[in-house]
LOTI-437095 format. One record per residue: residue in one letter; x, y, z of N, C-alpha, C, O in turn. Coordinates in Angstrom, 3 decimals. Example, Ala and Ser with C-alpha at 12.3 -4.5 7.8 and 13.67 -1.06 7.14 Angstrom:
BEGIN
{A {13.190 -5.690 7.800} {12.300 -4.500 7.800} {13.200 -3.300 7.800} {14.236 -3.319 8.465}} {S {12.850 -2.250 7.080} {13.670 -1.060 7.140} {12.900 0.030 7.870} {13.409 1.138 8.039}} 
REM end
This chain:
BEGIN
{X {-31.469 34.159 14.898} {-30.170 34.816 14.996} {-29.558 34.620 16.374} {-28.440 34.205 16.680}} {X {-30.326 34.926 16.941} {-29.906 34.548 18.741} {-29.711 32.811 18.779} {-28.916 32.652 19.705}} {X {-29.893 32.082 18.481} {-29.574 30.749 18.837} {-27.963 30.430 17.814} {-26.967 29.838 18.229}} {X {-28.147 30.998 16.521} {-26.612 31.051 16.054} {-25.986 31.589 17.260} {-25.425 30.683 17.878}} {X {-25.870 32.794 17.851} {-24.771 33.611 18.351} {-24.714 32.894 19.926} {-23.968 33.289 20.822}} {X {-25.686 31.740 20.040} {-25.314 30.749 21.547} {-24.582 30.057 21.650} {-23.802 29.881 22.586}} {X {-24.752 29.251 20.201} {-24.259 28.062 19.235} {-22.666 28.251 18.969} {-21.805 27.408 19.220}} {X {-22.457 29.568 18.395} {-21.158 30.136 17.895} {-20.423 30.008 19.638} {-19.667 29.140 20.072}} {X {-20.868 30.952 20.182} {-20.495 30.742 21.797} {-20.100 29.458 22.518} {-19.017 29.356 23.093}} {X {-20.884 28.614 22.479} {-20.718 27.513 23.453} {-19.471 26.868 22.100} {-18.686 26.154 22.724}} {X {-19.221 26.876 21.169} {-18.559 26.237 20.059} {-16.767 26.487 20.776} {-15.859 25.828 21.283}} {X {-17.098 27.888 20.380} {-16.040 28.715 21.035} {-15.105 28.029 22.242} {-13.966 27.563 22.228}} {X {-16.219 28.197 23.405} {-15.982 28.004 24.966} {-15.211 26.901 25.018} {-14.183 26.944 25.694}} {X {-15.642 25.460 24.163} {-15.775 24.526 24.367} {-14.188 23.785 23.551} {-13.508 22.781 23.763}} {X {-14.143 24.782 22.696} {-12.754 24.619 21.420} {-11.437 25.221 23.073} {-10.238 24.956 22.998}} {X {-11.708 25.568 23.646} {-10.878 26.322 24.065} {-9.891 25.262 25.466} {-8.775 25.603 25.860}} {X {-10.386 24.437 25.811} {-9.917 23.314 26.187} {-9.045 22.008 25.612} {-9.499 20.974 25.120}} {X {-7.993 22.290 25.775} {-7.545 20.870 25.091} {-7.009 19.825 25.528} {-6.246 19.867 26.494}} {X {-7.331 18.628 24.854} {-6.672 17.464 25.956} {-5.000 17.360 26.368} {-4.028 17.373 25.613}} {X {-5.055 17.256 27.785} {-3.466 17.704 27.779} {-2.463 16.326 27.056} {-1.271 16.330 26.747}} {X {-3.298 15.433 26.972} {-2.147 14.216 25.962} {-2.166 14.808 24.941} {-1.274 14.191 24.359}} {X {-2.546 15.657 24.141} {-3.488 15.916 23.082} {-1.782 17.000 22.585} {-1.514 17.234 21.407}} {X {-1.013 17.417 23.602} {0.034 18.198 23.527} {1.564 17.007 23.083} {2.567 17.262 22.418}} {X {1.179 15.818 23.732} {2.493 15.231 23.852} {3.066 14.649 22.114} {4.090 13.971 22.024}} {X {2.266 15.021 20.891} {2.681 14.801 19.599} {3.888 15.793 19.513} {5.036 15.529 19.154}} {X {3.467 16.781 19.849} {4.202 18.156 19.817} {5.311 18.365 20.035} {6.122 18.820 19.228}} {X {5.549 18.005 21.368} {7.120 17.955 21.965} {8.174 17.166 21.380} {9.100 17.383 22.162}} {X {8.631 16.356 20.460} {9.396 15.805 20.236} {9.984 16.852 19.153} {9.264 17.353 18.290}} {X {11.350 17.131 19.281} {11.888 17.670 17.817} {13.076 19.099 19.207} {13.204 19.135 20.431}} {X {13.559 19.854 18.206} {14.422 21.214 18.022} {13.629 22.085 18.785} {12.403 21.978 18.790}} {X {14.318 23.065 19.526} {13.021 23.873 20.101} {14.573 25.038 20.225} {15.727 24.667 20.442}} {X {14.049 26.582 19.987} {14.990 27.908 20.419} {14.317 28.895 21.006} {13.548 29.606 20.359}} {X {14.590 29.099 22.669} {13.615 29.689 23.248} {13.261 31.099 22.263} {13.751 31.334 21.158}} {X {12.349 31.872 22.951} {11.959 32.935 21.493} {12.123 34.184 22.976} {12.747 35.239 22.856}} {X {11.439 33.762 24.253} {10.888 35.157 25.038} {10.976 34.109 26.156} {10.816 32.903 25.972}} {X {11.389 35.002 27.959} {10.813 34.194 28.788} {9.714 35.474 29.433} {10.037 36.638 29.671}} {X {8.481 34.901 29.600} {8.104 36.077 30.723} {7.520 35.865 32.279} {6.707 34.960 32.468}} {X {7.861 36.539 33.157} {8.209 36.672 34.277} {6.936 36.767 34.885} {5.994 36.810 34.094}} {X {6.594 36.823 36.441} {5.575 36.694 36.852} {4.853 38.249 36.711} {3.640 38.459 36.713}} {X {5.796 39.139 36.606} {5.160 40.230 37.201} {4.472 41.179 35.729} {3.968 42.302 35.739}} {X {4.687 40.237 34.556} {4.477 40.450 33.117} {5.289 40.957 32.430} {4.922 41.363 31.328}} {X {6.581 41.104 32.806} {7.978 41.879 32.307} {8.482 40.331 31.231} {8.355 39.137 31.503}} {X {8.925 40.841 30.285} {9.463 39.902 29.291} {10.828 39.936 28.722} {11.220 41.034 28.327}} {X {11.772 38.720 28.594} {13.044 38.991 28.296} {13.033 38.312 26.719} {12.632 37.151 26.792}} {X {13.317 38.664 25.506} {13.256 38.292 24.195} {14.670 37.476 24.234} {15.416 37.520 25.212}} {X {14.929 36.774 23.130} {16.306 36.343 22.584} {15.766 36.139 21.425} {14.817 35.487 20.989}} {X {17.088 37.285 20.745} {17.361 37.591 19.257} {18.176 36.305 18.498} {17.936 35.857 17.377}} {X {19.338 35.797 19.574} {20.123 34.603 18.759} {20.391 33.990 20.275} {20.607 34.492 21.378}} {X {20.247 32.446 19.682} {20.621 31.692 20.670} {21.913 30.719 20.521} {21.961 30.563 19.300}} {X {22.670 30.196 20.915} {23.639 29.598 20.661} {23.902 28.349 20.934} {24.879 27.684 20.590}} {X {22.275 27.817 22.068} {21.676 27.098 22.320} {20.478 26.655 22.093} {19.520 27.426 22.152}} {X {20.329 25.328 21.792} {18.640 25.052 21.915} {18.872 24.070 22.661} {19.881 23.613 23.199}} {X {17.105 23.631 22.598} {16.650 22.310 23.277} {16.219 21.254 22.233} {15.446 21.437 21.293}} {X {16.893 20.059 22.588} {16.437 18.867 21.584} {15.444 18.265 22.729} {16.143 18.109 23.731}} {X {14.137 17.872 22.989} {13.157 17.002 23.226} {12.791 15.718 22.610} {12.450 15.728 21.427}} {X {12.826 14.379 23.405} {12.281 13.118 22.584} {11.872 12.730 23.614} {12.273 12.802 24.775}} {X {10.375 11.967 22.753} {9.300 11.748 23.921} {9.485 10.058 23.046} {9.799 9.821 21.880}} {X {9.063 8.926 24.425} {9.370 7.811 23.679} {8.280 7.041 25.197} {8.700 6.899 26.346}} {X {7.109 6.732 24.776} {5.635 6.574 26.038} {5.573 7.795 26.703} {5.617 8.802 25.997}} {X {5.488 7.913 27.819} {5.691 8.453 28.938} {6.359 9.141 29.956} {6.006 9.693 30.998}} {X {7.844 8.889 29.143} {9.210 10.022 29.520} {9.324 10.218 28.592} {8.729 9.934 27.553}} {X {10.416 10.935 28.944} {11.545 11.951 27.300} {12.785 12.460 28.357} {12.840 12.425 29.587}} {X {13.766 12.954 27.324} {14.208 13.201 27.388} {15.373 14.565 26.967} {16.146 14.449 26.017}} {X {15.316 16.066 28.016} {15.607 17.309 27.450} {17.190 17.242 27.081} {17.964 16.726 27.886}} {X {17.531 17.634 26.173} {19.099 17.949 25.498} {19.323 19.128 25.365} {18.347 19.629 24.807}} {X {20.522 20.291 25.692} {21.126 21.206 25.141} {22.170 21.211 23.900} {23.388 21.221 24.078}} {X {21.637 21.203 22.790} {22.781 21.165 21.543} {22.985 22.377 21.405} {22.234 23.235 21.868}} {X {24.384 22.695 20.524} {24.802 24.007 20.205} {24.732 23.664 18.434} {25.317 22.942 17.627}} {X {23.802 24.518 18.441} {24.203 24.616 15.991} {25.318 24.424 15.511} {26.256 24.708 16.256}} {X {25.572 24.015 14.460} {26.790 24.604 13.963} {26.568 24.938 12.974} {25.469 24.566 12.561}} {X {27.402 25.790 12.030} {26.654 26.617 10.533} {26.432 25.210 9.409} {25.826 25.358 8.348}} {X {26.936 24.062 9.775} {26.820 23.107 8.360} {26.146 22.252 8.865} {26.378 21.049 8.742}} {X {24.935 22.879 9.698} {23.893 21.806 9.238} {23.625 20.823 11.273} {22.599 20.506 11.876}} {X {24.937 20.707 11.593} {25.012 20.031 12.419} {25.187 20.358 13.922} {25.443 21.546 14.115}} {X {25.102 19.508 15.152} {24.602 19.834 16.375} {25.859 19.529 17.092} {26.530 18.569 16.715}} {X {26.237 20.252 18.084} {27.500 19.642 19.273} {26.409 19.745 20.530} {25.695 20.667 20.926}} {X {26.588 18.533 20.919} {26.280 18.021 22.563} {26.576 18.751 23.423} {27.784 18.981 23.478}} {X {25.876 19.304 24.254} {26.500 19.918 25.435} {26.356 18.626 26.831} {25.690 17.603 26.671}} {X {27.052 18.916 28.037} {26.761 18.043 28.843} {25.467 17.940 29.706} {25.243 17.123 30.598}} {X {24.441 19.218 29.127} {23.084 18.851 30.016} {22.570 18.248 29.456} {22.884 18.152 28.269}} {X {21.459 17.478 29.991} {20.623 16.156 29.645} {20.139 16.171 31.132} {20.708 16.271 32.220}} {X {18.929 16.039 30.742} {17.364 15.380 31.870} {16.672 14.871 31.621} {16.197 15.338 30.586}} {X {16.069 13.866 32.001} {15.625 12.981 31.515} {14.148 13.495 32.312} {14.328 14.315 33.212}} {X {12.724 13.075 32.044} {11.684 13.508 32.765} {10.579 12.456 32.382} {10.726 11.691 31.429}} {X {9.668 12.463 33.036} {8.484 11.568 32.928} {6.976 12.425 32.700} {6.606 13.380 33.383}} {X {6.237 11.812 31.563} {5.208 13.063 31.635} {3.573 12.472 32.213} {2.854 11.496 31.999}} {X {3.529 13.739 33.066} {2.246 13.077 34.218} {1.059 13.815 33.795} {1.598 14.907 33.619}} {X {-0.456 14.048 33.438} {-1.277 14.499 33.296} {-1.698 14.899 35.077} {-1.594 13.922 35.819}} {X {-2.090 16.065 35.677} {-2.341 16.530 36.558} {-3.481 17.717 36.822} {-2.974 18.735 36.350}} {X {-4.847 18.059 37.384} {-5.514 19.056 37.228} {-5.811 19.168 35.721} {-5.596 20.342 35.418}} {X {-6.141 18.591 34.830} {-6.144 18.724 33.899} {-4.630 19.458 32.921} {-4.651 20.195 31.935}} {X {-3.953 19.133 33.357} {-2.577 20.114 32.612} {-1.277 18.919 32.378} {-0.766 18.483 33.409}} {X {-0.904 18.549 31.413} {0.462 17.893 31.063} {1.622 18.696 31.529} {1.917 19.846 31.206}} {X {2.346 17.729 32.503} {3.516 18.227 33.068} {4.528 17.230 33.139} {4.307 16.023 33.243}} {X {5.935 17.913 33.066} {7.257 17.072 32.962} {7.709 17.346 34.412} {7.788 18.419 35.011}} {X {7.987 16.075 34.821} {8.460 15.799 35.951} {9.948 15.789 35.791} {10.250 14.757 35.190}} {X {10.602 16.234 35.969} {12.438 16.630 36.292} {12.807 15.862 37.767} {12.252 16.054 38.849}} {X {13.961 14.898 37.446} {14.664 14.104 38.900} {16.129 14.024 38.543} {16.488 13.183 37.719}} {X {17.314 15.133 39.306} {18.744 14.460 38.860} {18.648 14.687 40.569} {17.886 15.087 41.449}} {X {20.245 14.022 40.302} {20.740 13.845 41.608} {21.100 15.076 42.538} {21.423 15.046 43.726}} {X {20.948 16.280 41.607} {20.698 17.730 42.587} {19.752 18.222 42.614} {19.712 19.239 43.306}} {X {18.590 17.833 41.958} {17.193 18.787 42.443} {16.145 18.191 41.628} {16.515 17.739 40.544}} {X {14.999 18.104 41.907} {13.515 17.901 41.057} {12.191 18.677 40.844} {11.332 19.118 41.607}} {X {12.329 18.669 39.812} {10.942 20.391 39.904} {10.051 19.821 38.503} {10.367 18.886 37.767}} {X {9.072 20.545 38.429} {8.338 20.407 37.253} {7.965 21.551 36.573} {7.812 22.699 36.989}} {X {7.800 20.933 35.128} {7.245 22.215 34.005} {6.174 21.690 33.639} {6.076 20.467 33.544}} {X {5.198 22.499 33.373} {3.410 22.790 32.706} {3.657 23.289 31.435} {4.111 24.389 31.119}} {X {3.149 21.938 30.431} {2.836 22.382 28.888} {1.771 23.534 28.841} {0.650 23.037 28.730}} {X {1.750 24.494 28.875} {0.585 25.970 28.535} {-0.287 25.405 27.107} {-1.451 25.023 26.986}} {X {0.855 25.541 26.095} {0.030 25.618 24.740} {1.564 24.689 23.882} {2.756 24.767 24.180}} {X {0.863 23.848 22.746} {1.698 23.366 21.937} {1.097 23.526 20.679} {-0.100 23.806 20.625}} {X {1.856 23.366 19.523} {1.594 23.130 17.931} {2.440 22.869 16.980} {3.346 22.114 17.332}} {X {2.468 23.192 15.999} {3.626 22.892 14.776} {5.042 23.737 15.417} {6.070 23.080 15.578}} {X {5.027 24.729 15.650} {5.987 25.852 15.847} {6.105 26.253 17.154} {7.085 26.910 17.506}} {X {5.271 25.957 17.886} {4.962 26.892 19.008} {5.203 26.050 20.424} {4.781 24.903 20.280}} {X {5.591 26.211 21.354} {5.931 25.335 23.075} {6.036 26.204 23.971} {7.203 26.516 24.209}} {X {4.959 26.922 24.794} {4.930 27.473 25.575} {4.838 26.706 27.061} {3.724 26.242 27.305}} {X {5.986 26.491 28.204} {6.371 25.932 29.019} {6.174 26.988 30.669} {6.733 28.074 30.815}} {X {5.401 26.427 31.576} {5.573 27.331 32.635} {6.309 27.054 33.937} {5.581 26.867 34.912}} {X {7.186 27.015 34.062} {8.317 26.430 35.181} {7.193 26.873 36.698} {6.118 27.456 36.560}} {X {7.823 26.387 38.194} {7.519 26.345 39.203} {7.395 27.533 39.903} {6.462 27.859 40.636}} {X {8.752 28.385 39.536} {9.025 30.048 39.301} {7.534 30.921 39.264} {7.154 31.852 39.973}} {X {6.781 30.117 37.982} {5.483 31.490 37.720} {6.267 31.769 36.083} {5.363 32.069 35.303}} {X {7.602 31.756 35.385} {7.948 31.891 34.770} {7.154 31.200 33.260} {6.511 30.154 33.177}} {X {7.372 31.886 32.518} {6.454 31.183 31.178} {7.421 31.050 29.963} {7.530 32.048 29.250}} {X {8.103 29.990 29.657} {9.135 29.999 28.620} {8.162 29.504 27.099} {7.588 28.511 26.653}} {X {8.406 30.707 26.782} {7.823 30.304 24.859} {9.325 30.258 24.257} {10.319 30.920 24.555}} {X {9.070 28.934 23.021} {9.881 28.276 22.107} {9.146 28.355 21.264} {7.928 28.233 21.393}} {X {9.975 28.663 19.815} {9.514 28.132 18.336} {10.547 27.040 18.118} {11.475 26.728 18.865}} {X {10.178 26.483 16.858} {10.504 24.983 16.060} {11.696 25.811 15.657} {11.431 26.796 14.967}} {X {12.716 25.637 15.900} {14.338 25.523 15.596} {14.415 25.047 13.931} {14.004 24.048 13.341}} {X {15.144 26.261 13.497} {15.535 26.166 11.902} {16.717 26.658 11.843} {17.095 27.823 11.967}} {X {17.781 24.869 11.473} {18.496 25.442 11.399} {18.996 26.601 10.208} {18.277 26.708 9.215}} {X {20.184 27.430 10.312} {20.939 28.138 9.272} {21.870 27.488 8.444} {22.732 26.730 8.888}} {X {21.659 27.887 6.690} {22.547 27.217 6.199} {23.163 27.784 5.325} {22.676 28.668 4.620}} {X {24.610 27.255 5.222} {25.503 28.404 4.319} {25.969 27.455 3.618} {26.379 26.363 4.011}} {X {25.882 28.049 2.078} {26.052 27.213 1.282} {27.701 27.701 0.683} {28.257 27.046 -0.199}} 
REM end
């Protein structure tokens, strides 16, 4: 019984690491932030956004988009766009950000089907779900 409950353990420990390329399937697609939370553990929710983020990863960069929904289905462009390069570092996948006014980076936390939890330079922790759009028929 004791060598199961080592076994189960080290299984555990060991699941709990993931390869940070192992994130970059993930990022491509719709993303609507859900919560940001703050360093000091205080959290800000959003109920409706009027914005998302479009992400496309294509090698080793990608590139972030702000679209706005529209109810039939379809997206309007906004004028942000960044383009970024993604670097494996300390063990952690990070997007490197360069425009001609400033350069900073974000840390992939956790990725999956639905889920993009992002930690800016701040200490800040931005969680996203998979963007669906609304449709009126």
């Amino acid at each position: 019984m004791r060598r199961i409950a080592i076994l189960l353990l080290l299984v555990c420990f060991s699941c709990g690491d993931q390869d940070p390329e192992a994130h970059i399937p993930y990022l491509s697609g719709y993303w609507e932030i859900e919560k940001v939370t703050f360093e000091d553990g205080t959290e800000k929710n959003y109920q409706i956004n009027t914005v998302i983020d479009y992400i496309e990863i294509q090698g080793d960069s990608g590139v972030r988009k702000k679209l706005a929904p529209r109810l039939d289905g379809t997206f309007k462009a906004t004028n942000a766009s960044e383009q970024f390069y993604l670097k494996t570092d300390n063990n952690n996948l990070q997007l490197h950000y360069k425009t001609p006014y400033a350069q900073w980076t974000e840390t992939v936390l956790k990725t999956g089907d639905s889920l993009l939890k992002i930690r800016n330079e701040d200490g800040k922790i931005y969680t996203y779900k998979r963007f669906t759009p609304i449709t009126i028929e």
